[in-house]
TORZAMI-510964 format. One line per 4 residues: their letters; for each residue x, y negated, z of N, C-alpha, C. Coordinates in nm, 3 decimals, decimal comma. Atoms other than C-alpha are relative to their C-alpha. Layout:
! residues N
A	X/Y/Z/X/Y/Z/X/Y/Z ~ ... $
This chain:
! residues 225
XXXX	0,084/0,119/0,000/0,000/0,000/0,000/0,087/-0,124/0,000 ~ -0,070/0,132/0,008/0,088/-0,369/-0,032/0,029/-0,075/0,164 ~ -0,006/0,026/-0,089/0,210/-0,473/0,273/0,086/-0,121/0,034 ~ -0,085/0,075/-0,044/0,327/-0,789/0,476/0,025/0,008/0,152 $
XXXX	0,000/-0,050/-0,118/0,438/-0,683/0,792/0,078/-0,193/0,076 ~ -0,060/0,138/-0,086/0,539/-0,968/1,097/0,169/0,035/0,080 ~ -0,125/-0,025/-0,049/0,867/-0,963/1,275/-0,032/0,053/0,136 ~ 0,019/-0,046/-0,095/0,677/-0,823/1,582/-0,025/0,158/-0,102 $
XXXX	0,017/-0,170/0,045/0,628/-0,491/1,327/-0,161/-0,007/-0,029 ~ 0,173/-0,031/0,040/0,211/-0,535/1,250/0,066/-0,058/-0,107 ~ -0,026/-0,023/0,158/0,137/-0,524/0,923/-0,133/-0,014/-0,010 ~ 0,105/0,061/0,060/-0,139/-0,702/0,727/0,009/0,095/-0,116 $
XXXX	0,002/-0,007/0,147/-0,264/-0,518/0,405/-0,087/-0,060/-0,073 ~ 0,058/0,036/0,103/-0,386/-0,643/0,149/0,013/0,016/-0,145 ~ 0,023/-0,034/0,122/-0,425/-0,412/-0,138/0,003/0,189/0,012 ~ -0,033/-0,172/-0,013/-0,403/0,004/-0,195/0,044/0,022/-0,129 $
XXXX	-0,067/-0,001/0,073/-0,239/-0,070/-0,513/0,143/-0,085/-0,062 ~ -0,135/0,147/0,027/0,119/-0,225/-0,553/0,012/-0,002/-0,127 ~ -0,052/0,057/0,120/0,126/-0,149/-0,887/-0,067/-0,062/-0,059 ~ 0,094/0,054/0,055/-0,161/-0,298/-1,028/0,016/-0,148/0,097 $
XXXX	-0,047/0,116/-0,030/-0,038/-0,625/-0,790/0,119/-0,061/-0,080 ~ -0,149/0,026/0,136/0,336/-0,605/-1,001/-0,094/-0,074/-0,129 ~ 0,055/0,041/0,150/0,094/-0,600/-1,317/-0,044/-0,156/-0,018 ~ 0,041/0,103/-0,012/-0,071/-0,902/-1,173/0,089/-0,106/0,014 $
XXXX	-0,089/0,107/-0,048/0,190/-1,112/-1,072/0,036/-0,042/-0,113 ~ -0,069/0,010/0,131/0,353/-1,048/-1,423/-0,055/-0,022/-0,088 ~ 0,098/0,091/0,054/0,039/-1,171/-1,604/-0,008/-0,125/0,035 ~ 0,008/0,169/-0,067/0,010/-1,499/-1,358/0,153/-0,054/-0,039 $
XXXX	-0,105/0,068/0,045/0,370/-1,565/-1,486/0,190/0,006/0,082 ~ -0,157/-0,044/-0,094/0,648/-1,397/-1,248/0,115/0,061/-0,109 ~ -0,115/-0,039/0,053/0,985/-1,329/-1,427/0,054/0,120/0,098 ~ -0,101/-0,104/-0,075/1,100/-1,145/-1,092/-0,084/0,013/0,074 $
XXXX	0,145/-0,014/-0,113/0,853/-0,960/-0,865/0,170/0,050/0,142 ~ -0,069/-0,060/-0,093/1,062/-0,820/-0,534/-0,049/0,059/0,095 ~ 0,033/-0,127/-0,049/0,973/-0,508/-0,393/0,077/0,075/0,078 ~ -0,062/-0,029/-0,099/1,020/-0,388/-0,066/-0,053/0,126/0,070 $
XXXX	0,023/-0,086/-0,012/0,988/-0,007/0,067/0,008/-0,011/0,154 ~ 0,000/0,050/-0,155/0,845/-0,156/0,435/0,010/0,145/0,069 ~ -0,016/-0,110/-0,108/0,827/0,229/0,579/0,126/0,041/-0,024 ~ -0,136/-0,001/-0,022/1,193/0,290/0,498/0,037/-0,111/0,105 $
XXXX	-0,070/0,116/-0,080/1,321/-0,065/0,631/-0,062/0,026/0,165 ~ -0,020/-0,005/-0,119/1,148/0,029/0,945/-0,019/0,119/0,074 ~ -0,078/-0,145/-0,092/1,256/0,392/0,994/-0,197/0,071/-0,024 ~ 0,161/-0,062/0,019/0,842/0,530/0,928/0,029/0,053/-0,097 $
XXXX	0,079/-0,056/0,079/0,886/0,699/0,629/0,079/-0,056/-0,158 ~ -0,084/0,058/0,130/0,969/0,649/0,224/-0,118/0,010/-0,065 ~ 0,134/0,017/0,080/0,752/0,513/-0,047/0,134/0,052/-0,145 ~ -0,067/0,008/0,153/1,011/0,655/-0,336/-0,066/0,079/-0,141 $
XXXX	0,066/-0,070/0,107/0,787/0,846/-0,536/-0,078/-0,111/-0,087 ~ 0,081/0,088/0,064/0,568/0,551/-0,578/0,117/-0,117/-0,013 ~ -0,052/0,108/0,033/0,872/0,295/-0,620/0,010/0,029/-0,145 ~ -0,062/-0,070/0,101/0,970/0,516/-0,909/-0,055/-0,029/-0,102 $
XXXX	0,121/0,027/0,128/0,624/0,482/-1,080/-0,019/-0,144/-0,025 ~ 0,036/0,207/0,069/0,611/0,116/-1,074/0,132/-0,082/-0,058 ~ -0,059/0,030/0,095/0,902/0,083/-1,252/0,006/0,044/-0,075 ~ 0,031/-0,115/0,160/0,831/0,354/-1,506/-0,080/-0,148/-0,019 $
XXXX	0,133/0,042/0,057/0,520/0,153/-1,560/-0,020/-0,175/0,047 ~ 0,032/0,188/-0,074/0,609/-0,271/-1,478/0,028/0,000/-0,181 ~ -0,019/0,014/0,127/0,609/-0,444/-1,799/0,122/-0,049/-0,032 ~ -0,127/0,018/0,026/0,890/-0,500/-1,980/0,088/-0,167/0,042 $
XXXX	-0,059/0,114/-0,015/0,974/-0,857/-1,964/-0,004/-0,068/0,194 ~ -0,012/-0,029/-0,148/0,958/-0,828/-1,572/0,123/0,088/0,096 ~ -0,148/-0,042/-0,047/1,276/-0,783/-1,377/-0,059/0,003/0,158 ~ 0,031/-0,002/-0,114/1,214/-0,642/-1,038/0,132/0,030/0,080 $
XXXX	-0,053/-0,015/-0,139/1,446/-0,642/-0,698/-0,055/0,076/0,057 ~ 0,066/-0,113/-0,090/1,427/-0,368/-0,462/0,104/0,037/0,134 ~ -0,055/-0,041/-0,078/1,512/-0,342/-0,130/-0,129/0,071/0,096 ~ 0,113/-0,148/-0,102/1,367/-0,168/0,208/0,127/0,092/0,059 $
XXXX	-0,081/-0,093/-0,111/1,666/-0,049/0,437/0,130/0,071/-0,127 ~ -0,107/-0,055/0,123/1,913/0,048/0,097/0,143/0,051/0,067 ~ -0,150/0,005/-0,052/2,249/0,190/0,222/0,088/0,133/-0,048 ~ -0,152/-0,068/0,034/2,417/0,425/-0,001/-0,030/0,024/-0,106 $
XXXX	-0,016/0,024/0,113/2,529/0,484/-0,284/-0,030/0,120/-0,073 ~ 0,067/-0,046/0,099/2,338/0,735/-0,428/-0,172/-0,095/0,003 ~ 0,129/0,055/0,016/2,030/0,520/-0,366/-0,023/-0,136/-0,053 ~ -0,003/0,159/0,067/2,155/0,194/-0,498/0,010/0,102/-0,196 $
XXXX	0,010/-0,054/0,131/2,241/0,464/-0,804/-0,126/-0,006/-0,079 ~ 0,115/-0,033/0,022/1,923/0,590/-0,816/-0,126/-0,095/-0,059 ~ 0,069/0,087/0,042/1,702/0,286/-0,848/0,078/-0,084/-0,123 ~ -0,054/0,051/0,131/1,917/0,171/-1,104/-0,044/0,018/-0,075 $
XXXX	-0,025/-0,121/0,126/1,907/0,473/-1,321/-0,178/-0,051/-0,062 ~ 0,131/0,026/0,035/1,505/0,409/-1,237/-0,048/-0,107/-0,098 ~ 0,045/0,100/0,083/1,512/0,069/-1,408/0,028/-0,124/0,107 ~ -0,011/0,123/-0,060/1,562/-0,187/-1,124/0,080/-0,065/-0,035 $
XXXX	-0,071/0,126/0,076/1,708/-0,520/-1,232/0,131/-0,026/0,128 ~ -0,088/0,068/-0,120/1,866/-0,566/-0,847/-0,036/0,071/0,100 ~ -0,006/0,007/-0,119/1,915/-0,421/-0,580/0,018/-0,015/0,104 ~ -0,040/0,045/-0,113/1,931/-0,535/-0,222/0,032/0,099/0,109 $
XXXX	-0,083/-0,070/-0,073/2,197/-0,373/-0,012/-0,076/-0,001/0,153 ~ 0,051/0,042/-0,113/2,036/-0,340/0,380/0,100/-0,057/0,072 ~ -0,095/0,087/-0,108/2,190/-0,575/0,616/0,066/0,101/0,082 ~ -0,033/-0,111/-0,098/2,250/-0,262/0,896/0,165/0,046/-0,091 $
XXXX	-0,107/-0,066/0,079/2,456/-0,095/0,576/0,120/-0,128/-0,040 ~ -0,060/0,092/0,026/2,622/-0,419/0,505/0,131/-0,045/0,101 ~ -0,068/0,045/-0,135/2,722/-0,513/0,862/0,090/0,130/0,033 ~ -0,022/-0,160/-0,080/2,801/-0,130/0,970/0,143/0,052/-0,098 $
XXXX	-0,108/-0,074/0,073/3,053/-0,034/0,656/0,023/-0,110/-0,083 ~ -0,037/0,105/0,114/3,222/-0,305/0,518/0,116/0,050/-0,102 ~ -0,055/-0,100/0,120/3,370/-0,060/0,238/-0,115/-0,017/-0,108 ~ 0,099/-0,093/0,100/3,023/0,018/0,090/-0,027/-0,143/-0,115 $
XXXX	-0,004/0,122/0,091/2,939/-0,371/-0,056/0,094/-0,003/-0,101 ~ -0,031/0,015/0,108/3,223/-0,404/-0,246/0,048/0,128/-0,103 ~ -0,039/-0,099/0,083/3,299/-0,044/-0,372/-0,140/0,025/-0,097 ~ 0,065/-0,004/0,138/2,930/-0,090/-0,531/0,027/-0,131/-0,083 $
XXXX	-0,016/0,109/0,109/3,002/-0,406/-0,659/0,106/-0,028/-0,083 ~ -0,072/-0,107/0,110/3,264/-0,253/-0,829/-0,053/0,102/-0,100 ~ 0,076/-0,136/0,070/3,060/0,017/-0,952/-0,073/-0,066/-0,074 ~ 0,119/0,051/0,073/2,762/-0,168/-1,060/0,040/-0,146/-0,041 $
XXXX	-0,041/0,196/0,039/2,901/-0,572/-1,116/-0,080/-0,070/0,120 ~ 0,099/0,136/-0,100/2,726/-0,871/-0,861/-0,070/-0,034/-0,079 ~ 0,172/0,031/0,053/2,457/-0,936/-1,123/-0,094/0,116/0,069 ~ 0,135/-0,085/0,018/2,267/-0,600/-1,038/-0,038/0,053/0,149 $
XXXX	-0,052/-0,038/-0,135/2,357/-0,615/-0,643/-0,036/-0,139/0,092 ~ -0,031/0,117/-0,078/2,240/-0,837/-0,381/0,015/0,051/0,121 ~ -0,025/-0,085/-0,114/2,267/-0,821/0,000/-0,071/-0,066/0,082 ~ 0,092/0,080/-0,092/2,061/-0,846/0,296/0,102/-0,087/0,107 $
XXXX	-0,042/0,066/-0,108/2,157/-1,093/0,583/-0,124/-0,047/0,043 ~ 0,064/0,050/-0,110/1,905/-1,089/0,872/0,077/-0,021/0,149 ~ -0,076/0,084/-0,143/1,972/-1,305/1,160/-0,112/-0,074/0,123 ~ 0,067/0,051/-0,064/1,850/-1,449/1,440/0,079/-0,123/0,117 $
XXXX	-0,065/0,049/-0,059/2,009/-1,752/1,594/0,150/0,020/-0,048 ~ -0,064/0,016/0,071/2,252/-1,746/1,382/0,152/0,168/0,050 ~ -0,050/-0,196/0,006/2,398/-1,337/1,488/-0,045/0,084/-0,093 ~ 0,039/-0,061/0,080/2,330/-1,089/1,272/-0,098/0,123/0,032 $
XXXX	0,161/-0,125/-0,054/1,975/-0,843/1,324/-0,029/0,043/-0,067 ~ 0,096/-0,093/0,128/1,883/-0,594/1,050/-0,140/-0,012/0,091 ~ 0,108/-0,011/-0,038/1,535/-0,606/1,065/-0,074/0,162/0,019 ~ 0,009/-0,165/0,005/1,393/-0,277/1,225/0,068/0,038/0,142 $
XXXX	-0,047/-0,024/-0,101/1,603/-0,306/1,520/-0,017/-0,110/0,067 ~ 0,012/0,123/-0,191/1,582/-0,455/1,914/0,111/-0,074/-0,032 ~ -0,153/0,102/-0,007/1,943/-0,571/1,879/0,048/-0,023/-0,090 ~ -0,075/0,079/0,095/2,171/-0,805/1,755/0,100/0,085/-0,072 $
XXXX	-0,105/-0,034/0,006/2,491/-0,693/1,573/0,080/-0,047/0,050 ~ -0,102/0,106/-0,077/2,787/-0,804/1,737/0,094/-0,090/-0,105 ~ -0,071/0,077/0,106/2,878/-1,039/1,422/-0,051/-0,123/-0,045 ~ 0,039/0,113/0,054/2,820/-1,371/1,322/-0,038/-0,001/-0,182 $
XXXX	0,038/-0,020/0,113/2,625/-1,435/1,008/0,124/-0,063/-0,108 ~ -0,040/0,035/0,042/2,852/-1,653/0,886/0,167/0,091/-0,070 ~ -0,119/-0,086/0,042/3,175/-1,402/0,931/-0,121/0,096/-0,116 ~ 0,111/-0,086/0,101/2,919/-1,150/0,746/0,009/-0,094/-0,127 $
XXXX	-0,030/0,068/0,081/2,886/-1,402/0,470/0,142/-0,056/-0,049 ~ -0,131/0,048/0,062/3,245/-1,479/0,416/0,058/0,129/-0,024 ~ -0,034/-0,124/0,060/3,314/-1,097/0,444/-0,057/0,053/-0,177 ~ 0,051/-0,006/0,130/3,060/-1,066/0,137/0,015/-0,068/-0,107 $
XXXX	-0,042/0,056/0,137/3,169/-1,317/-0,091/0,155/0,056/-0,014 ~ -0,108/-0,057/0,070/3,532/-1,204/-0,049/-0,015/0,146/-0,086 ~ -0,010/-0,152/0,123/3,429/-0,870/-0,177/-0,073/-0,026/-0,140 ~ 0,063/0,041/0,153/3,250/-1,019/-0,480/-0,156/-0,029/-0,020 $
XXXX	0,151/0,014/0,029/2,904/-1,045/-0,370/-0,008/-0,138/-0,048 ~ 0,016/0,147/0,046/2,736/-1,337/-0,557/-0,139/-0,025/0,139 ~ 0,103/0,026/-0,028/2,343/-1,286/-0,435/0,002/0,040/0,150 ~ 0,024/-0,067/-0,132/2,218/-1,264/-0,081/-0,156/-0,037/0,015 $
XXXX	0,110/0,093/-0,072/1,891/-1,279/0,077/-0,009/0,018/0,136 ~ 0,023/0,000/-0,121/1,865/-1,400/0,383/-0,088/-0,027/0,128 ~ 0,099/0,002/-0,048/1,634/-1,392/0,625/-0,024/-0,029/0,154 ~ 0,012/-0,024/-0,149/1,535/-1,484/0,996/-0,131/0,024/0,057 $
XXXX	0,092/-0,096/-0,014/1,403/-1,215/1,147/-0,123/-0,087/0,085 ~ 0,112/0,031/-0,113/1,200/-1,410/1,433/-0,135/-0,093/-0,076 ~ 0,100/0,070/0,100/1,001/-1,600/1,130/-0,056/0,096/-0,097 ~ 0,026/-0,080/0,109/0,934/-1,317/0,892/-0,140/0,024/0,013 $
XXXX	0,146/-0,009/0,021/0,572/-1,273/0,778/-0,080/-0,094/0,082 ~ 0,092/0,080/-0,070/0,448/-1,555/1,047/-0,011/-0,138/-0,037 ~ 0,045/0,154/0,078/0,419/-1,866/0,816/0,067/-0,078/0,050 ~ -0,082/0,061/-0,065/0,640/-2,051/1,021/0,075/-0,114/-0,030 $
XXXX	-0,098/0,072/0,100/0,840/-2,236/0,741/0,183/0,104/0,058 ~ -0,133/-0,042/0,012/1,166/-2,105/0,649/0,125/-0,030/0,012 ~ -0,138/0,078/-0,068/1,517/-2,142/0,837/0,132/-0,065/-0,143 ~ -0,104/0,086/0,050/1,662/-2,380/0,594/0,135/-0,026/0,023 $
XXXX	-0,100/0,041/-0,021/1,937/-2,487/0,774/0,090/0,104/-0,013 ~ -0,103/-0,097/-0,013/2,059/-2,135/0,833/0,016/0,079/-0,124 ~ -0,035/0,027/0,134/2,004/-2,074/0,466/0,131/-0,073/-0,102 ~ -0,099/0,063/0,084/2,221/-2,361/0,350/0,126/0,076/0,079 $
XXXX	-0,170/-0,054/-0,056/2,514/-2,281/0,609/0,040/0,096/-0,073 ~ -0,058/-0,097/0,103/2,524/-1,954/0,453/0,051/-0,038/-0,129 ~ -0,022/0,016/0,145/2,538/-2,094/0,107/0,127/-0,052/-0,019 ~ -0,075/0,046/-0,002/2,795/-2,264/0,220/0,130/0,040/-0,026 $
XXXX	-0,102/-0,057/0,010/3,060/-2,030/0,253/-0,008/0,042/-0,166 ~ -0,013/-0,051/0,158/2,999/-1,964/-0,193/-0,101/0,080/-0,039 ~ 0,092/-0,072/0,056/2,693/-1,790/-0,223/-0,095/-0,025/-0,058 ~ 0,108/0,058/0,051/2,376/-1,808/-0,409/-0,095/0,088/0,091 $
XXXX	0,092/-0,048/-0,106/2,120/-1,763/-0,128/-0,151/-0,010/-0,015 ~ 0,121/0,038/0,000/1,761/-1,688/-0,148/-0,086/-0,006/0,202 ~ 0,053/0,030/-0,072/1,570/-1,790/0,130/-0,158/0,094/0,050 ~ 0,088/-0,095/0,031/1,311/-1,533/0,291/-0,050/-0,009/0,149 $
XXXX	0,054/-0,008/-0,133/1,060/-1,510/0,609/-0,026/-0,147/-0,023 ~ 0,039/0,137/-0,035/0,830/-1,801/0,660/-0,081/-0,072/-0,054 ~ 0,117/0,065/0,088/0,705/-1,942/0,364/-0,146/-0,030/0,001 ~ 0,145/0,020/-0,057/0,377/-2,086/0,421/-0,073/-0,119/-0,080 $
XXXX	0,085/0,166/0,038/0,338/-2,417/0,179/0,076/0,003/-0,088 ~ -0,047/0,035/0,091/0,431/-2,541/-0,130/0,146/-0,137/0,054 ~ -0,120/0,096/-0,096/0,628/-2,813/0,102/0,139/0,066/0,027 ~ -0,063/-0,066/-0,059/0,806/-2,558/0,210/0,100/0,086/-0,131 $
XXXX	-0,055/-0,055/0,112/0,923/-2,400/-0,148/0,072/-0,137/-0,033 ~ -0,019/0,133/0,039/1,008/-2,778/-0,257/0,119/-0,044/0,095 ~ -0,123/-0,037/-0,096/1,269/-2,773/0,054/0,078/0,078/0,005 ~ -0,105/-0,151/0,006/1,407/-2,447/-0,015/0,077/-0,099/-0,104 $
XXXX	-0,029/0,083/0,094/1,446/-2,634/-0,384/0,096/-0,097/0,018 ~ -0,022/0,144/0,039/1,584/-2,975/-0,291/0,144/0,032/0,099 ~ -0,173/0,000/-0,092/1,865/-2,834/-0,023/0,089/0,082/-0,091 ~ -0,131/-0,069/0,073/2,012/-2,642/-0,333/0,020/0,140/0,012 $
XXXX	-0,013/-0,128/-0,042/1,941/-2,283/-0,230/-0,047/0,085/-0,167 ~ 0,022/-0,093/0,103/1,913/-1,996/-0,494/-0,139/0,043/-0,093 ~ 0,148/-0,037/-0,029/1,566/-1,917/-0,445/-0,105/0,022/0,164 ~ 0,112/-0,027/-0,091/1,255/-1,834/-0,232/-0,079/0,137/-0,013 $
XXXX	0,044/-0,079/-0,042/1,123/-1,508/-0,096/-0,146/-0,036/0,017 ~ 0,153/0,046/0,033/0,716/-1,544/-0,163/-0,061/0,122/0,061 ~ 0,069/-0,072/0,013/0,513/-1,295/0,004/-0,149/-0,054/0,080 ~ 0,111/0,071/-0,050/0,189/-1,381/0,262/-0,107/-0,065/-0,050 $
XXXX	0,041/0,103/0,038/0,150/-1,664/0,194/-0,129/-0,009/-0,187 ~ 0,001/-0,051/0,131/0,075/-1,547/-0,174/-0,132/0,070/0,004 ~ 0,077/-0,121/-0,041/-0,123/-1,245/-0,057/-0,183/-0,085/0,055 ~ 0,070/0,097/-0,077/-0,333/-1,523/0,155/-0,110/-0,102/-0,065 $
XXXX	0,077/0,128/0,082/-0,412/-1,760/-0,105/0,038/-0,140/0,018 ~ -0,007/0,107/-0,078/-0,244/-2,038/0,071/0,049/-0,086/-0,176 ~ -0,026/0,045/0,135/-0,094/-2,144/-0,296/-0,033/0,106/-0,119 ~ 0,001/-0,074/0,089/-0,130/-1,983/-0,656/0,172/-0,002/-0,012 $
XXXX	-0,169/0,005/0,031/0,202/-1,850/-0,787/0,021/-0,077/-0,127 ~ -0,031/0,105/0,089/0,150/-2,108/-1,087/0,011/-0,140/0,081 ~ -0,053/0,112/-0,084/0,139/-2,351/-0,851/0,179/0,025/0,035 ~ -0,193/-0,069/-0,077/0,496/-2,190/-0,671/0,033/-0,014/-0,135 $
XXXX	-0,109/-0,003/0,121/0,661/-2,169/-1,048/-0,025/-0,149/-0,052 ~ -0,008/0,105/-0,022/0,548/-2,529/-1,091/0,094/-0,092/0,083 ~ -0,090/0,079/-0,112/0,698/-2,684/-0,755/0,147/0,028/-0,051 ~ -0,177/0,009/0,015/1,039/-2,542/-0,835/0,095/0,002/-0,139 $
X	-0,097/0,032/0,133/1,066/-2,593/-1,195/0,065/-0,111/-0,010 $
């Protein structure tokens, strides 16, 4: 199912078809949908049978991202092979083996590779877990661009799915150290996409909000053209 879960772990649905949402998005005018396998990322379970089918079956001129807890390298293979445009490395696997980032981004190039960075207060928190890592986001981010990462998305966990508006600041810092950062957890307003926009960040992570109605996504591809 289509799900936007909160950073307390509930989970709103709203739909019993993700793929027929992909289809939709990619009619209303999405270039990049990003698709996330929420019962992996939080240890419940795997949706890979059905990730599989909705990239057999997204339309062509639609480039999808795929993360959801990602951490090895037959599974960054795997969704490749499937058709994904990008995939997002999990923060846990990121933080935990700093081997595995750049030996795929070797393998595969930094176009087809991004990486998670969840944080909270500016430490590092895969989402899914009570505790912090014992690493600063920022070392994390300077570890990942030296190995070649370009993309990251980053996220703070204590805002995710609760409309909140999105940690900008800890967005740019990151960007700071050379990255192209999308911005994720929070989103709640077109104000709020238009800020991601104007501080220079990569992109914006869209889900809820979306789901909600709070904007159309021609509106959202408007604001940040």
């Amino acid at each position: 199912m289509t799900h936007v879960r909160s950073a307390a772990t509930t989970a709103s649905v709203y739909g019993d078809d993700p793929a027929a949402a992909v289809r939709r998005l990619a009619a209303e005018g999405a270039q990049w949908v990003h698709l996330v396998d929420l019962d992996q990322a939080y240890g419940t379970g795997s949706n890979r049978d059905l990730v599989r089918a909705i990239l057999a079956a997204r339309p062509p001129q639609l480039a999808v991202q795929i993360g959801g807890s990602v951490r090895s390298e037959d599974a960054v293979r795997e969704l490749l092979e499937w058709g994904a445009s990008r995939v997002v490395i999990g923060c846990a696997a990121v933080a935990e083996y700093p081997d595995l980032a750049p030996r795929l981004i070797r393998r595969h190039g930094p176009a087809r590779l991004a990486a998670a960075v969840d944080a909270t207060a500016g430490r590092v928190r895969p989402r899914g877990r009570a505790a912090v890592v014992n690493l600063d986001m920022l070392t994390l981010g300077e570890r990942l661009m030296n190995a070649g990462c370009v993309h990251v998305i980053y996220t703070d966990v204590r805002r995710d799915g609760l409309l909140r508006g999105p940690d900008i600041d800890g967005a740019t810092k990151l960007a700071g150290v050379g990255l192209e950062v999308v911005a994720s957890g929070g989103v709640s307003s077109l104000a709020d996409l238009t800020a991601i926009r104007d501080a220079g960040l990569a992109g914006a992570l869209v889900g809820r909000a979306l789901h909600e109605g709070r904007f159309t996504l021609a509106e959202a591809l408007q604001c940040v053209a």
